[in-house]
C-alpha positions, 0 to 999 in steps of 0.5 A: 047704413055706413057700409052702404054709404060712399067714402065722401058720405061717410065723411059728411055725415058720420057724425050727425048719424052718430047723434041720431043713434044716440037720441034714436038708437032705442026706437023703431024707425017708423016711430020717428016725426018730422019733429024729432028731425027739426030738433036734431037739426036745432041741436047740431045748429045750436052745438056746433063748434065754432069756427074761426072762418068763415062762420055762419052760427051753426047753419051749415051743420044744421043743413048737414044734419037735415041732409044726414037725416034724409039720406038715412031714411031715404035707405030706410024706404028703400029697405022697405022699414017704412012706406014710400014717401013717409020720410018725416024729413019731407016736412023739415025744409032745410036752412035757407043758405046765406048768400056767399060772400066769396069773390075773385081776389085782386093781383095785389091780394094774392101777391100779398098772401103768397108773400107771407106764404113764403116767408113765414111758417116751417115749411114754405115750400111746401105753402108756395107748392099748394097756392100755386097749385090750386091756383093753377088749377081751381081743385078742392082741397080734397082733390089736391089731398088725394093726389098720388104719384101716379097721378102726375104726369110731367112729359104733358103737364097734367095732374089727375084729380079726385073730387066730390061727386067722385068725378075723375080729370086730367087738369093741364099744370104748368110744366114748371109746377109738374117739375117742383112736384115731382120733385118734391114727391121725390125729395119726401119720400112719395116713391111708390105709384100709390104714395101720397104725392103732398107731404110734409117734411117728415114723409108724412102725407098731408092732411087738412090741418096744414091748410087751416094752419097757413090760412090761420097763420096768414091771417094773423099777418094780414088781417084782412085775410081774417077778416074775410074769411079767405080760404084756399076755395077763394083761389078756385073762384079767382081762378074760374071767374079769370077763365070765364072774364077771359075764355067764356062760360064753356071753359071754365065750366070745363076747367072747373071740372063740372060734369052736371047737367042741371040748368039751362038745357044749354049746358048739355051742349056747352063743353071744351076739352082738354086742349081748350083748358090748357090754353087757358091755363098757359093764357093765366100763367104766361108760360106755354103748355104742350096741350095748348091751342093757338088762340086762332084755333079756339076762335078768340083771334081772327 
């Protein structure tokens, strides 16, 4: 099952099928009901560890056991251990999803935020180089944790991102920030084209846990970052929700590197390119990008 699984899968849900082993490992797949499923989801929901953001009692490792489960006997059908259309995760709805609480962040909230990135902690630029990463280009954590040296390009300005879905993009970055992250890849270590291209100061590649400690430390200094549950996503969504307010819903759709076509049936036709993306990151960040359009030509002048 793990073998067969992708590399974000794996990730996901690893864990909840390792407690499915546990409670089921002895039993035939076909001997599993809807009922054992609807208690592993209680349990997950019930023991899930706490977190100091953005908490929500458990719900999300609820919905991920349902997940892990219907995944798991998705390939059990396709394997043919059991008939078509037998899941017993058929008849466990999933936990409906609290409405999100994120919003676009204020001027001032960021400029308090990347204040305190810069003066505190072990490693500020480090910190700066992230916040302005992700706020330049709206990316995941994962997309900026998979970043390789290879995957910059500092002549036009671009990054190439890795993300959930295992889409692949060239974002437009400021040639001020392809600069300092060139730099800094040099400066640590990230020689080789595979090298990771975020590093700590040791040489070390980045991982996940620098992001929850800037985000812990910053709240500890302004505590309505805390209180909130502010995160390195509300970036994404301060700058998606700028680019839609200022160049419609086709670009930010574009800048945000959706590649579905669920929805509307306009969405199929609704989609801007490179050029247009851009143009709407020199319009955010004020300074001129080689890929950019004039206004003029993307309609918004006359």
């Amino acid at each position: 099952m793990i073998a067969a699984a992708s590399p974000t899968s794996a990730k996901t849900y690893g864990t909840y099928w390792a407690r499915m082993d546990q409670l089921w490992g002895e039993r035939p797949v076909d001997t599993i009901r809807a009922t054992n499923v609807e208690a592993l989801q209680h349990d997950c929901t019930v023991h899930a560890r706490p977190r100091e953001r953005n908490s929500r009692g458990g719900r999300y490792a609820g919905e991920n056991a349902n997940s892990a489960a219907r995944a798991f006997f998705r390939r059990a059908e396709a394997d043919g251990l059991i008939p078509p259309g037998t899941s017993p995760t058929h008849r466990v709805p999933k936990p409906r999803r609290l409405p999100n609480t994120r919003r676009a962040l204020l001027a001032w909230e960021i400029q308090e935020i990347t204040e305190v990135a810069r003066t505190t902690g072990n490693d500020a630029v480090l910190d700066n180089l992230l916040l302005r990463l992700h706020t330049e280009t709206a990316c995941r954590r994962g997309g900026a944790l998979a970043l390789c040296r290879k995957d910059l390009d500092t002549r036009t300005g671009l990054v190439r991102l890795r993300e959930k879905g295992e889409t692949l993009r060239w974002q437009p970055i400021t040639l001020h920030l392809a600069t300092s992250l060139a730099d800094h890849a040099r400066l640590r270590g990230a020689s080789q084209p595979d090298a990771a291209l975020l590093r700590y100061r040791n040489g070390q590649p980045l991982t996940t846990r620098r992001y929850d400690a800037l985000w812990n430390r910053i709240g500890s200094q302004l505590p309505w970052v805390a209180a909130q549950g502010i995160s390195t996503q509300w970036l994404r969504h301060t700058t998606l929700t700028w680019v839609e307010s200022n160049f419609g819903y086709g670009i930010a759709r574009a800048y945000a590197g959706h590649t579905d076509i669920t929805g509307p049936a306009t969405n199929t036709y609704i989609k801007a390119d490179i050029h247009a993306v851009a143009t709407a990151l020199s319009a955010l960040t004020g300074e001129p990008h080689p890929l950019a359009l004039d206004l003029k030509e993307l309609g918004f002048l006359t």
